[in-house]
PASEBA-1860 file (N, C-alpha, C; in nm, 3 decimals):
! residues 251
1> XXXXXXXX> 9.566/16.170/-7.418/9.573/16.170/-7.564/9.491/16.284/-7.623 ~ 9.390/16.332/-7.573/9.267/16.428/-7.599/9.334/16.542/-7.558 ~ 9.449/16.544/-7.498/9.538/16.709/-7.473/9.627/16.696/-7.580 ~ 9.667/16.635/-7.678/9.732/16.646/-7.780/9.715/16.682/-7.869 ~ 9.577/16.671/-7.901/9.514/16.718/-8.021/9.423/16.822/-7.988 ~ 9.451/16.876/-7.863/9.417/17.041/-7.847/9.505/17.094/-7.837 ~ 9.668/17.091/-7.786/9.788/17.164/-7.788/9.881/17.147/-7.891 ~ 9.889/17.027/-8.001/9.986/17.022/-8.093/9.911/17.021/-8.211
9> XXXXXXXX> 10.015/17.087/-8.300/10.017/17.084/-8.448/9.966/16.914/-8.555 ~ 9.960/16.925/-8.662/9.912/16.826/-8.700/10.017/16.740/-8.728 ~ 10.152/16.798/-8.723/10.236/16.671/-8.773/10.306/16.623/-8.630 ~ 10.259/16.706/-8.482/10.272/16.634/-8.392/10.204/16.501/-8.350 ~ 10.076/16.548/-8.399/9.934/16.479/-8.390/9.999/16.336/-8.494 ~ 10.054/16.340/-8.600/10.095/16.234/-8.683/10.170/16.147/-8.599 ~ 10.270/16.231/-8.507/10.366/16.097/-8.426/10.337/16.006/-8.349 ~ 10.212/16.075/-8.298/10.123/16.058/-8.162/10.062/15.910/-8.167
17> XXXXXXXX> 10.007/15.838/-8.072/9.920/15.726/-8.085/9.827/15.689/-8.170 ~ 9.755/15.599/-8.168/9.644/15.541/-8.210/9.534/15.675/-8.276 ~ 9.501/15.767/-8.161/9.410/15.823/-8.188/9.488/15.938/-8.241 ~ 9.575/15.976/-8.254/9.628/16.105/-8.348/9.635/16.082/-8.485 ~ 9.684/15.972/-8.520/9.679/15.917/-8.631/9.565/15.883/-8.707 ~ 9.434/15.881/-8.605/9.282/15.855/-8.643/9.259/16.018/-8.689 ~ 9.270/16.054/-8.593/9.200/16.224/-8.646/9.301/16.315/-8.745 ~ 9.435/16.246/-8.761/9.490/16.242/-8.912/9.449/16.248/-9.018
25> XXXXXXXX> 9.409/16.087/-9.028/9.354/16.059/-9.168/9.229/16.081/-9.180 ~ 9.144/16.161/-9.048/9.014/16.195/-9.062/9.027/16.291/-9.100 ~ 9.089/16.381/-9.043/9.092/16.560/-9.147/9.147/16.544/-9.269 ~ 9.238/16.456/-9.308/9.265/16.425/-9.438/9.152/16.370/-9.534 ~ 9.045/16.281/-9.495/8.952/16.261/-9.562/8.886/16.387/-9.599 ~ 8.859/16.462/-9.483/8.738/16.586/-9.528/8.811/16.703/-9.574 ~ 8.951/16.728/-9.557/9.030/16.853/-9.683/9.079/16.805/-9.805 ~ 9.046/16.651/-9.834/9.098/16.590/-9.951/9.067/16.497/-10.031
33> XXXXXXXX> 8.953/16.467/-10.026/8.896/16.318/-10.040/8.924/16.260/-10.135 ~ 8.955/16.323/-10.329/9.027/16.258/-10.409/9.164/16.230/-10.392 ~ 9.239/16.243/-10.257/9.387/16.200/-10.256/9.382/16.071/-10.273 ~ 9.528/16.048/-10.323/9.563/15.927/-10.336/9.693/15.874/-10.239 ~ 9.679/15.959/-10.119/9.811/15.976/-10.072/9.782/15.816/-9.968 ~ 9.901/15.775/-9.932/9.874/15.672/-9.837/9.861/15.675/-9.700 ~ 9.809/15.586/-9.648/9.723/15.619/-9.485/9.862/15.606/-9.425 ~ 9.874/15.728/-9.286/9.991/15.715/-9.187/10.027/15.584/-9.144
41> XXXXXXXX> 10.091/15.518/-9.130/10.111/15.382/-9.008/10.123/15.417/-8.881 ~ 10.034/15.356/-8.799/10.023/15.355/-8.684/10.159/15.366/-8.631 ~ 10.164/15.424/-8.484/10.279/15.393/-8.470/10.325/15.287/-8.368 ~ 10.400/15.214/-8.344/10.410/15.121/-8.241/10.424/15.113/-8.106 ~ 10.472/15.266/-8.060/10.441/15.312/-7.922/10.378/15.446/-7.868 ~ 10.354/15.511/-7.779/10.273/15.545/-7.785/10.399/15.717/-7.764 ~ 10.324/15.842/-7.747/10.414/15.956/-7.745/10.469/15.958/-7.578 ~ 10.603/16.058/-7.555/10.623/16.044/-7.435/10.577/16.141/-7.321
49> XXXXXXXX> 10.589/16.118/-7.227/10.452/16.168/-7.149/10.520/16.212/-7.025 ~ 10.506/16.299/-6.920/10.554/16.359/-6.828/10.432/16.310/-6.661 ~ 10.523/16.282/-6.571/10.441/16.212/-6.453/10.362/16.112/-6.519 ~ 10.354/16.066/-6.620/10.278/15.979/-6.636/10.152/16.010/-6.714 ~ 10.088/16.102/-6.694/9.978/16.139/-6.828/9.957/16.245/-6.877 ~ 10.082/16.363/-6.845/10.098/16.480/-6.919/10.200/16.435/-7.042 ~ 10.134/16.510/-7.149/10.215/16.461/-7.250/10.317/16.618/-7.314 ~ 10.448/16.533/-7.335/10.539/16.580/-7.360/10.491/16.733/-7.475
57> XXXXXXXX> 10.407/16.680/-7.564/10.428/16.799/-7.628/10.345/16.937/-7.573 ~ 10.303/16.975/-7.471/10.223/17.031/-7.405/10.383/17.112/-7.358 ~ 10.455/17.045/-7.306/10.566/17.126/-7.228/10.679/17.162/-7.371 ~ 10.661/17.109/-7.457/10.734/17.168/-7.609/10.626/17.308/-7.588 ~ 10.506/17.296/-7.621/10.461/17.399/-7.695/10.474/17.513/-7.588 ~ 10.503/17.519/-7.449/10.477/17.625/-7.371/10.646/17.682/-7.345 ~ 10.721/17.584/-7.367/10.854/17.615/-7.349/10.928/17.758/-7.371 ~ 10.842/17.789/-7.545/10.931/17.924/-7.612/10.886/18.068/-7.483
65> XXXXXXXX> 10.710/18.049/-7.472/10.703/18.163/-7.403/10.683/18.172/-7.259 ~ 10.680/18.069/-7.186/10.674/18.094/-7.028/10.789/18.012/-6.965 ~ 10.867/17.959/-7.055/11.007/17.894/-6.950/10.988/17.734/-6.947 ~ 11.120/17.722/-6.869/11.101/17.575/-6.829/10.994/17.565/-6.742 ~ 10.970/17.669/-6.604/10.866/17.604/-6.524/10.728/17.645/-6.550 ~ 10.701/17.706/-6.690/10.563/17.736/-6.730/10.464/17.678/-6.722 ~ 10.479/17.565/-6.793/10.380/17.422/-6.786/10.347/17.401/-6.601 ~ 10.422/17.374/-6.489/10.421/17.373/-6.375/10.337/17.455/-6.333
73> XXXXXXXX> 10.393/17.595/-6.319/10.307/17.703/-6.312/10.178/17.708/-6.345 ~ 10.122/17.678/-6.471/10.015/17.697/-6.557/9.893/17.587/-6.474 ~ 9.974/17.473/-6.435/9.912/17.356/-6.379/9.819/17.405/-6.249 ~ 9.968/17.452/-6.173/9.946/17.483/-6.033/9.829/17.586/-6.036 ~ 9.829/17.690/-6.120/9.781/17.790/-6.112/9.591/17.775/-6.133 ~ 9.633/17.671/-6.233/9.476/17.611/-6.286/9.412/17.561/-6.154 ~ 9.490/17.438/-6.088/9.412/17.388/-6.007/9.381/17.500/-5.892 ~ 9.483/17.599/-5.892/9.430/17.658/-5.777/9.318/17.763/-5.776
81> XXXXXXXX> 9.305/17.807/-5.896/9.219/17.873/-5.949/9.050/17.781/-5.926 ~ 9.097/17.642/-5.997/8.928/17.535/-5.990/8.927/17.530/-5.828 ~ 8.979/17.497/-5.715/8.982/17.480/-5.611/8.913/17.652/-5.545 ~ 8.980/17.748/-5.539/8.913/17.888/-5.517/8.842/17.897/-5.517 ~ 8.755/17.920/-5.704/8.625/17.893/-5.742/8.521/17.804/-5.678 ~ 8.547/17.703/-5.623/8.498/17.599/-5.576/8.432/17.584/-5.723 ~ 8.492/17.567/-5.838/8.467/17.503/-5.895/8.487/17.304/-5.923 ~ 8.541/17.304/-5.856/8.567/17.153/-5.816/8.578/17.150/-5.638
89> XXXXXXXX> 8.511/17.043/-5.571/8.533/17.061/-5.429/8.574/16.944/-5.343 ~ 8.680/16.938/-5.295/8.743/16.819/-5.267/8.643/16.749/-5.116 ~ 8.638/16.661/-5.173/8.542/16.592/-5.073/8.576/16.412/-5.069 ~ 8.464/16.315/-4.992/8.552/16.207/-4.990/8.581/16.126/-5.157 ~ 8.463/16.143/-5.217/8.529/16.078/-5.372/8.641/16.142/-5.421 ~ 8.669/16.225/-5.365/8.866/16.276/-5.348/8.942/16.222/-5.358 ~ 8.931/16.160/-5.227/9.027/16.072/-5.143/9.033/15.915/-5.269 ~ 8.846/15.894/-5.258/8.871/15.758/-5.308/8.893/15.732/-5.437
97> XXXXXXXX> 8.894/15.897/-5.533/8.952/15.851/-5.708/9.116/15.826/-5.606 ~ 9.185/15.958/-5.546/9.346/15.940/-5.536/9.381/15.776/-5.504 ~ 9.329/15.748/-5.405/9.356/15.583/-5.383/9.360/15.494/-5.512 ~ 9.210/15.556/-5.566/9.185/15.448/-5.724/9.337/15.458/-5.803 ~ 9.343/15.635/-5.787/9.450/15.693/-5.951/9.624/15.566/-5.866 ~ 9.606/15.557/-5.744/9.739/15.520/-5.699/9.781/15.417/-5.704 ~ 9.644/15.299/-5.697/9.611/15.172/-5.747/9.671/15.143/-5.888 ~ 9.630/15.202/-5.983/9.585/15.217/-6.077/9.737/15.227/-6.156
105> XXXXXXXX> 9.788/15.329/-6.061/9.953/15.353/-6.091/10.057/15.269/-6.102 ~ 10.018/15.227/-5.930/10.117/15.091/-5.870/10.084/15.004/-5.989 ~ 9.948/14.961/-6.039/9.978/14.861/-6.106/10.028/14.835/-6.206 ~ 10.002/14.957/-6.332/10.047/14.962/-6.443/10.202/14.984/-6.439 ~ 10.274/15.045/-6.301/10.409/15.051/-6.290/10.433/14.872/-6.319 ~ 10.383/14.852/-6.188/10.456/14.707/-6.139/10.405/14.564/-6.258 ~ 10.255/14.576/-6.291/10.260/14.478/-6.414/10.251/14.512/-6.554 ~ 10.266/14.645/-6.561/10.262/14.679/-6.694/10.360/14.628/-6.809
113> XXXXXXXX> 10.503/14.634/-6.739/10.570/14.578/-6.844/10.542/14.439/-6.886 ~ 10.489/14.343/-6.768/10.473/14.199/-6.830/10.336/14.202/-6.895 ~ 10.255/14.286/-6.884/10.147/14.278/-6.972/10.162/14.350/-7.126 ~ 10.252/14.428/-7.156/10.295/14.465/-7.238/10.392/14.362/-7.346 ~ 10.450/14.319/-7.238/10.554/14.190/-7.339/10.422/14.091/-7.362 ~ 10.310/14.063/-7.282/10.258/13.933/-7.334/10.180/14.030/-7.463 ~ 10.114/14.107/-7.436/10.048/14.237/-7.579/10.096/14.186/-7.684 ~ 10.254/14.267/-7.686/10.330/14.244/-7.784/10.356/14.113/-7.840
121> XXXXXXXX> 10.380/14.001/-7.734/10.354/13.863/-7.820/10.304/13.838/-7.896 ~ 10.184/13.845/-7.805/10.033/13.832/-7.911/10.004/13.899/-8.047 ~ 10.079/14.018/-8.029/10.084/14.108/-8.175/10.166/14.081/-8.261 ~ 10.320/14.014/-8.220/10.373/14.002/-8.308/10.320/13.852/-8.361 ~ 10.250/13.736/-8.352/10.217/13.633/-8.410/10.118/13.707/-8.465 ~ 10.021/13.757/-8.449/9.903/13.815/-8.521/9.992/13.874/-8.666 ~ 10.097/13.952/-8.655/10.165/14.020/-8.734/10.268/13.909/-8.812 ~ 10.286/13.840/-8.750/10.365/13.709/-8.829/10.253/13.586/-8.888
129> XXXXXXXX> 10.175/13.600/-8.862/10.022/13.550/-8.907/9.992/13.606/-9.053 ~ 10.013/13.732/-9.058/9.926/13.814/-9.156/10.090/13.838/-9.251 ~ 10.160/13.814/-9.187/10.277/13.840/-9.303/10.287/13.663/-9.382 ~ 10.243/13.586/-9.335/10.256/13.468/-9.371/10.136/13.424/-9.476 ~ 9.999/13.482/-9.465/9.902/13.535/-9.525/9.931/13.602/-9.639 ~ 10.015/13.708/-9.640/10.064/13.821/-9.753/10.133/13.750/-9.817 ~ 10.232/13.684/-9.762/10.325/13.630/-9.862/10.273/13.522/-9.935 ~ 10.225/13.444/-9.831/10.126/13.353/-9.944/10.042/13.406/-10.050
137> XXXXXXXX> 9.981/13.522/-10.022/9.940/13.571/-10.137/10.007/13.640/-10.229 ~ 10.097/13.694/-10.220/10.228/13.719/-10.274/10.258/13.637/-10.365 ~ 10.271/13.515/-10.376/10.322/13.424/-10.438/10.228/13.366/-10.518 ~ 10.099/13.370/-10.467/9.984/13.306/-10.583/9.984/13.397/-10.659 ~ 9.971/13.502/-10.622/9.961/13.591/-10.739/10.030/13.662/-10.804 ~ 10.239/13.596/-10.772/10.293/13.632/-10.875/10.312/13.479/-10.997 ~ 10.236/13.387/-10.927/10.249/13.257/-10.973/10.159/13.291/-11.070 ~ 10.024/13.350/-11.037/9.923/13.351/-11.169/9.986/13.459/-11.239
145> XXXXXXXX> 10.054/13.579/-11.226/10.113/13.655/-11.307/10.184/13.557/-11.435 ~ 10.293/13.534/-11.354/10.354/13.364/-11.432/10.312/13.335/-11.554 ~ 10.144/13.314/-11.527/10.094/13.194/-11.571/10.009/13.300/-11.689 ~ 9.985/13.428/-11.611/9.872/13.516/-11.701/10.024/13.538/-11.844 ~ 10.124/13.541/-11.798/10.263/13.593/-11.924/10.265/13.469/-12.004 ~ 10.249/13.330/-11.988/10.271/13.215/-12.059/10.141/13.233/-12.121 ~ 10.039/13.211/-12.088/9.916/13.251/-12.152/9.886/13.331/-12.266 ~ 9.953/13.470/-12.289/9.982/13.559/-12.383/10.100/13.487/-12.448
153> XXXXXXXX> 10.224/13.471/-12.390/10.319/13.387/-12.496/10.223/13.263/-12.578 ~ 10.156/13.195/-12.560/10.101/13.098/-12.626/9.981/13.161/-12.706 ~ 9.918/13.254/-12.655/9.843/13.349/-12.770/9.877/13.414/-12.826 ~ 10.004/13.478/-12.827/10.102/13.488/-12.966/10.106/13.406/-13.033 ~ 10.183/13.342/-13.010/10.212/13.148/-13.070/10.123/13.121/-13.120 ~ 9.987/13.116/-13.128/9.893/13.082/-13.195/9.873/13.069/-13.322 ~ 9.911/13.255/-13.372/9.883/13.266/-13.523/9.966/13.201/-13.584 ~ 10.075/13.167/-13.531/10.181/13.078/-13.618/10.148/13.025/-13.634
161> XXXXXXXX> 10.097/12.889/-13.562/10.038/12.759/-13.526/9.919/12.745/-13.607 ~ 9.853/12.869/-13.626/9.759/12.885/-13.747/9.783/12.899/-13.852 ~ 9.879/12.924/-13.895/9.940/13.003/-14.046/10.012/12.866/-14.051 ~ 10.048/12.803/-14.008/10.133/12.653/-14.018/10.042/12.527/-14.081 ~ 9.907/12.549/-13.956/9.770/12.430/-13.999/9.762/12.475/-14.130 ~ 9.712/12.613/-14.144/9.687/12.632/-14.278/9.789/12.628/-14.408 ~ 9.910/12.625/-14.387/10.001/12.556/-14.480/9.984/12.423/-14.516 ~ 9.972/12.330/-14.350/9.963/12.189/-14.405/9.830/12.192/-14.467
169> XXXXXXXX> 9.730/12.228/-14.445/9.586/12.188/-14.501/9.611/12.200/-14.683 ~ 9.641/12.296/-14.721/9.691/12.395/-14.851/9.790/12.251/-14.908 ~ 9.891/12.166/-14.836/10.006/12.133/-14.898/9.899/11.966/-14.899 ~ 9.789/11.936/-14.821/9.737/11.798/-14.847/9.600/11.808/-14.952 ~ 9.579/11.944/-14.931/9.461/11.958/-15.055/9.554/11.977/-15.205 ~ 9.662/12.026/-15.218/9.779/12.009/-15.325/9.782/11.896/-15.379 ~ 9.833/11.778/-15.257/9.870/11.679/-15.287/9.757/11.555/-15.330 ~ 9.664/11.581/-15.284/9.515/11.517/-15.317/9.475/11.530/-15.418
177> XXXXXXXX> 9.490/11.665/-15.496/9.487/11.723/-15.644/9.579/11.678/-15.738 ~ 9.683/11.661/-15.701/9.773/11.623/-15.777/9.822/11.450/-15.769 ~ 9.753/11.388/-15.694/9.725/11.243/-15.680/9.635/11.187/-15.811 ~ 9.518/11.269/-15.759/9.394/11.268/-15.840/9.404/11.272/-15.985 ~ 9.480/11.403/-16.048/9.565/11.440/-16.179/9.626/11.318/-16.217 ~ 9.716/11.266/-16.130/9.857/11.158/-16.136/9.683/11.010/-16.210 ~ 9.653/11.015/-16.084/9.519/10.870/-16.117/9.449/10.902/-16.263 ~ 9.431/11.005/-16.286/9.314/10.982/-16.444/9.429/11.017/-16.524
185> XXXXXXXX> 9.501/11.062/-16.576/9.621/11.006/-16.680/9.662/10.903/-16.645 ~ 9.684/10.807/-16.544/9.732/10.709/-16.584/9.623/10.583/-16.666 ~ 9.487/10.631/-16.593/9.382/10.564/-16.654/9.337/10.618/-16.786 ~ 9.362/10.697/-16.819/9.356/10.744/-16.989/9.478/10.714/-17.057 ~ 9.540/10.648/-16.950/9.704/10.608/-17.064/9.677/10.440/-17.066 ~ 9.616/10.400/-17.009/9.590/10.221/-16.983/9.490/10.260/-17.101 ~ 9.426/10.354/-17.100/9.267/10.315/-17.219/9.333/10.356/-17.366 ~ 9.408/10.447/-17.342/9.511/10.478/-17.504/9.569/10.350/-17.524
193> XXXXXXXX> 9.689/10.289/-17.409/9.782/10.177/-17.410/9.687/10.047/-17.497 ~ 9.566/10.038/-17.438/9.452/9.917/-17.472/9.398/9.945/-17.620 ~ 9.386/10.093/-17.629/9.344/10.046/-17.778/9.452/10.036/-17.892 ~ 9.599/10.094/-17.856/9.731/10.097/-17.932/9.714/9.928/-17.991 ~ 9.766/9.849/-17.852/9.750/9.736/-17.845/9.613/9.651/-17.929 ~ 9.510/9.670/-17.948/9.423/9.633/-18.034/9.410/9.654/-18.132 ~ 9.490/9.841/-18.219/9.510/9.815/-18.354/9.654/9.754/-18.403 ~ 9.741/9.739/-18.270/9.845/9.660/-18.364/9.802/9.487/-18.303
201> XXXXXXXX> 9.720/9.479/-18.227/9.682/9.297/-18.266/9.592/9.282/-18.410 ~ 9.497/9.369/-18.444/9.454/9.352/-18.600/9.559/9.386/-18.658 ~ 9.652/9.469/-18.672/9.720/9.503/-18.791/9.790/9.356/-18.816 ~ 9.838/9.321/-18.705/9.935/9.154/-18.685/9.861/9.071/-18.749 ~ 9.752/9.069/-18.710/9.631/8.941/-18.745/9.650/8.973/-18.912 ~ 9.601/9.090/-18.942/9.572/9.099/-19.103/9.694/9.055/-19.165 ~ 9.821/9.117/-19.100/9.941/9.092/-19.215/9.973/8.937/-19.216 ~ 9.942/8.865/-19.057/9.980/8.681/-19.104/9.859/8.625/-19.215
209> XXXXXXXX> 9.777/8.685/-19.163/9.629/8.655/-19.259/9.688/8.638/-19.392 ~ 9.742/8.754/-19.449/9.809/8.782/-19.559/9.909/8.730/-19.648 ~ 10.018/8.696/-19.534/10.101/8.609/-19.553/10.088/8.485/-19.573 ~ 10.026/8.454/-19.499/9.913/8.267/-19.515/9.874/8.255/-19.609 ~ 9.798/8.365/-19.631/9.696/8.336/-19.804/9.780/8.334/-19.868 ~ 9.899/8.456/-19.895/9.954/8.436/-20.014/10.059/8.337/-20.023 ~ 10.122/8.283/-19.893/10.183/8.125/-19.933/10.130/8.056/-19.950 ~ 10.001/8.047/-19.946/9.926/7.904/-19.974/9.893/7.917/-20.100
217> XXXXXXXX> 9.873/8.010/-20.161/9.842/8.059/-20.324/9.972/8.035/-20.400 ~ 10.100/8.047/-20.363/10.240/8.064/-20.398/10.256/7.863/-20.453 ~ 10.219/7.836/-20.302/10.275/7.714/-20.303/10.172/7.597/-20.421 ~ 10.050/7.638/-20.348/9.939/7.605/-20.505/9.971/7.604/-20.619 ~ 10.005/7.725/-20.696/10.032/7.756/-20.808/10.194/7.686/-20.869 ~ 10.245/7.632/-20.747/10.363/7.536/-20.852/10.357/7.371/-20.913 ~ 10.408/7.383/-21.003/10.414/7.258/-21.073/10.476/7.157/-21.042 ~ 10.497/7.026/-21.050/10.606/6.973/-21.006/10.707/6.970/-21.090
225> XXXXXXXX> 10.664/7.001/-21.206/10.816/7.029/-21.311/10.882/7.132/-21.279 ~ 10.834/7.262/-21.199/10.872/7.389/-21.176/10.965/7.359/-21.077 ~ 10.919/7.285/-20.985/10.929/7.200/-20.811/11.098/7.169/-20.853 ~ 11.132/7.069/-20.996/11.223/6.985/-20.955/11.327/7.092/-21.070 ~ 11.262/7.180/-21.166/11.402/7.253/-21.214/11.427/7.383/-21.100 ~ 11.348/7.415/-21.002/11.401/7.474/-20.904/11.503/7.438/-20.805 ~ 11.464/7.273/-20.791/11.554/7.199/-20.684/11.689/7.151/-20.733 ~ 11.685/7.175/-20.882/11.781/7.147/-20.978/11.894/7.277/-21.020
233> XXXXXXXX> 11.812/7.360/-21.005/11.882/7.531/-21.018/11.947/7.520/-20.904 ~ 11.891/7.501/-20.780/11.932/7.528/-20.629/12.035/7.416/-20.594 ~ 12.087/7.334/-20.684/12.173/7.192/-20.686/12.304/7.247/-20.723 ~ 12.289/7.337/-20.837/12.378/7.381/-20.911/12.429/7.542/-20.858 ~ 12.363/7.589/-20.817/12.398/7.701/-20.731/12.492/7.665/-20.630 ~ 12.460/7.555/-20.552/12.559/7.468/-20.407/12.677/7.481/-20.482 ~ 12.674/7.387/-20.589/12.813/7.342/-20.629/12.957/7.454/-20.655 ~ 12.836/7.541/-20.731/12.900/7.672/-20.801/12.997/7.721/-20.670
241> XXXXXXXX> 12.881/7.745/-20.545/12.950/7.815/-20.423/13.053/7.743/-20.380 ~ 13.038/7.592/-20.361/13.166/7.503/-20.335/13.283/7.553/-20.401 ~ 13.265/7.567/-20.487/13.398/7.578/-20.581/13.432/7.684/-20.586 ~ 13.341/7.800/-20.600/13.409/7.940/-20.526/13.535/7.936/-20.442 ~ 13.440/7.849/-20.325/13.492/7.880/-20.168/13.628/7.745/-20.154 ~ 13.608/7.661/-20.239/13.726/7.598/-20.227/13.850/7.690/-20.259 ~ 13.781/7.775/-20.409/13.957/7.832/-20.468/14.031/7.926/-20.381 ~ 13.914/8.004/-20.321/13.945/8.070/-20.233/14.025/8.034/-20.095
249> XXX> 13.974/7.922/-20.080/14.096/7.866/-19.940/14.190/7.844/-20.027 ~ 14.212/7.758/-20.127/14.362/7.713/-20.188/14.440/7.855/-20.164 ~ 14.383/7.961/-20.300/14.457/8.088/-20.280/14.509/8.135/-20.151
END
């Protein structure tokens, strides 16, 4: 992985594993630090690789100028060069890394794939874990969204609801006033009504008063001679009318 990010470009370095993608968004931190750009996603497998831990883009990048067998060449040439030098000197920890590296080979050939499928198990519940997590949160918090929009609809609603109280308050302080109005005229019309009524019970009183006295003065002041040519006038008056009212039926 550490030959990748000495032989490839940075947007090779982007395709690359775990750690290309680290020293990605690390040079992106330090040429950019107010970005707002979003972090690469990992990628899910790893880049492809030649014998097993030469990586593919090593034989891209040598391709244009030394050929197909450049990379080969370049290899061969290296080791034979460290070997010459005796800069490296084959001795028995030789023998016993090659045994280790062959070990090491056989195994990841022969159990790698089932350790890989159990990996991946494990990753995808971890990953179906955390999507089950998200979505749950997902949902609370489009539920409180929900709830934050009804919230404002009802604090709208409010001033109505205020401008309404304050109508009714306005229409029972009205009506309390005008109760009140309605109550003392009618009690200044009972105290008018009461005294109407008391000057026409004196006025009543005085005029029988009146009447009394002066029939009793009327009747005082007659004679009995007066008495019987009145009852005698009033004898002769009857008759008169009789005889009217007789001729009148004959006719």
């Amino acid at each position: 992985m550490l030959s990748r990010v000495v032989f490839v470009s940075a947007n090779a370095v982007k395709s690359s594993g775990p750690l290309g993608a680290g020293l990605v968004q690390l040079s992106h931190l330090h040429t950019s630090p107010k970005s707002q750009a979003p972090v690469p996603a990992l990628p899910e497998k790893g880049g492809k690789t030649r014998h097993g831990i030469i990586p593919e883009e090593l034989f891209q990048l040598l391709y244009p100028k030394t050929g197909v067998t450049g990379p080969y060449v370049l290899g061969a040439g290296l080791l034979t060069y460290i070997l010459s030098k005796e800069i490296y000197i084959i001795n028995h920890e030789t023998f016993a890394a090659a045994c280790m590296g062959t070990v090491i080979i056989y195994g990841v050939r022969k159990f790698g794939p089932d350790v890989a499928a159990f990996a991946d198990k494990l990753n995808e519940e971890k990953v179906q874990k955390a999507q089950e997590v998200k979505d749950l949160a997902m949902t609370s918090l489009a539920q409180a969204i929900q709830d934050e929009k009804k919230e404002q609809w009802r604090a709208e609603g409010r001033q109505m609801l205020f401008d309404a109280k304050r109508n009714n308050v306005a229409m029972l302080l009205e009506t309390n006033h005008r109760e009140r109005v309605h109550m003392v005229t009618n009690e200044v019309k009972k105290r008018l009504d009461y005294q109407i009524a008391l000057q026409t019970l004196h006025r009543r009183m005085e005029q029988e008063h009146m009447v009394n006295w002066v029939e009793k003065n009327v009747v005082t002041s007659i004679t009995p001679q007066q008495e019987k040519a009145s009852i005698a006038k009033c004898i002769t008056d009857l008759k008169v009318l009789a005889k009217a009212q007789q001729a009148k039926t004959a006719a």
